[in-house]
Structures are given as C-alpha cells and as structure tokens.
N, C-alpha and C positions, 0 to 999 in steps of 0.2 A: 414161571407164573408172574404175572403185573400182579402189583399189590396197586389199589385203587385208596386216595384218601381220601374219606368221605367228609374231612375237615375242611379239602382244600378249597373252600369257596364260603368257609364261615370265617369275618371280620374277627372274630373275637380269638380263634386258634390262629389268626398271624399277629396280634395287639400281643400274647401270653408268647408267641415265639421269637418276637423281636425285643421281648422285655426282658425275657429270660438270657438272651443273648447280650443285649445291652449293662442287662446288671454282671454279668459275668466277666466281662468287659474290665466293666470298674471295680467290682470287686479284684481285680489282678494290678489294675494301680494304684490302690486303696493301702494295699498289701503292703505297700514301698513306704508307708505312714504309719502301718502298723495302725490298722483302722478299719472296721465294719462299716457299711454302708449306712444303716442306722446312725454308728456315732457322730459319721463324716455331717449327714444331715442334722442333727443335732446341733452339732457343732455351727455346722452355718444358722439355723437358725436363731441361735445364742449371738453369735455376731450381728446377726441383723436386728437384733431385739435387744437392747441391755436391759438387765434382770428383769427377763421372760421367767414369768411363773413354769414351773413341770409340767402342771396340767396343761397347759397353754400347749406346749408343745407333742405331750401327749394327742391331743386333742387335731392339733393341725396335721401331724403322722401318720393317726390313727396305732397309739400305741398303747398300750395297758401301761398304768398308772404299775403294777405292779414288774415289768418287767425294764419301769424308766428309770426307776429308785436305783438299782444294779451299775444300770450304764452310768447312770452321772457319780455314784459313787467312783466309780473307776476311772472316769476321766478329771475328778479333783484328785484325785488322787497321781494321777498321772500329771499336773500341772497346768492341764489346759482350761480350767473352769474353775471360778471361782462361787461362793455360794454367798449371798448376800439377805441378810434380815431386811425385808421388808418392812412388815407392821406384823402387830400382833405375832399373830403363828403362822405369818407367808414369809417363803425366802425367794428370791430371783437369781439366775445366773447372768452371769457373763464371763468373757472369757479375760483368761492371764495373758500375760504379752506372750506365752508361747503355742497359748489358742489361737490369738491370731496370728503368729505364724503359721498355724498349722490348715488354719482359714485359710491362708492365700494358697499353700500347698494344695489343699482339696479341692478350691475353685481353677486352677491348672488342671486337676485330674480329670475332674467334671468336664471340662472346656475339651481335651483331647479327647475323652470318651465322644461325645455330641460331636465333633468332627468325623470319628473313625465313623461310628453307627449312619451319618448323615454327608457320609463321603460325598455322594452322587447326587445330592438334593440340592435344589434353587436354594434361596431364602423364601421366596414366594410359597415352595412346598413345605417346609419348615413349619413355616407359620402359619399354610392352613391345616398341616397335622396336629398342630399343636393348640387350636383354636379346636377343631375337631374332638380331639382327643380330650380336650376339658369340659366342652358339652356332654361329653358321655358321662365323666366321672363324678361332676356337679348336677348331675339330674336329682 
C-alpha cells in the first residue's frame, strides 16, 4: 500500500521539518559545550548586549520569565555570566572572559550548523529564505 502525505504541499510541515532537523543538528554540537540551545542563545545575546536586563531577553526569545531565572542561575554559576546591579532593583548581565570564550565556541557551532543545513544553497537563496521566513514570524 502508498501511504499518501496529505502534508506534502503545506509550507508550514516542511518550515517544522527543516527546523526540527536543523535544531537537531545543533543541539549535537552544542553538546561538545555542554550546552542547550536556549543557553547557547542567551549567551549570545549577553555578548551582544552588555548588562541586558532578563526580561529583555526573555522577551526577544520568547521565554517565561519563570523558566529564565533557572538558566541564568546556572550559567553564573558555571562562570560564564556575570550579574550586575543596575539601579534600584534591576540587574544586567554580561558575560566572564569564559562566556566569551564560550561565545566564540557557539558562534563556530551556529556557522557549521548553517553550512550543513544550507549545503546546496546560493547566498542569493539564503537570503530570500531568510527575508521570507521573517515576514512570516514578524507579522
């Protein structure tokens, strides 16, 4: 018996199967860091922000304020973040010199991942999936 996919011509079941492949991907060189996909992004965005509030980053994620509390404790804890008094009752991170070590490791990971996934693609194609693919999400 053909099994028929009645998915194969909906955009959005090959966006969920190329994501899920893609993150799979990374999460297996992430692993070499000892490192969630989550923290990895985190982590960059602390690099690219010096003392980024939580929420800030919750926020750009799209992550629960209650499950960000968790991660950053465990990455001060781990060396890579540090936590800094704002004003009042705000604190910002940034990271220890061994965050950005660890920064440059995950921007490596990320870079190989986007090569494997984007083997057979132009730059041309790249950059109108990726143009594409932010119209959708930013609607």
């Amino acid at each position: 018996m053909t099994i028929i996919n009645p998915l194969e011509d909906k955009l959005g079941y090959h966006i969920r199967r190329a994501s899920i492949m893609m993150f799979n991907h990374l999460n297996s060189l992430l692993k070499t860091l000892d490192l969630s996909t989550m923290e990895a992004s985190v982590l960059l965005f602390i690099g690219a922000n010096a003392n980024i509030k939580q929420i800030t980053i919750c926020n750009h994620l799209g992550v629960k304020k209650a499950n960000m509390a968790p991660l950053m404790s465990t990455m001060i804890k781990r060396g890579l973040v540090h936590k800094n008094k704002l004003d009042g009752r705000s604190y910002g991170f940034t990271l220890t010199e061994e965050g950005e070590r660890t920064v440059v490791e995950i921007s490596k990971c990320m870079a190989i991942n986007e090569e494997w996934m984007l083997e057979n693609t132009s730059f041309v194609e790249k950059d109108f999936m990726l143009t594409k693919l932010k119209m959708i999400w930013n609607k």
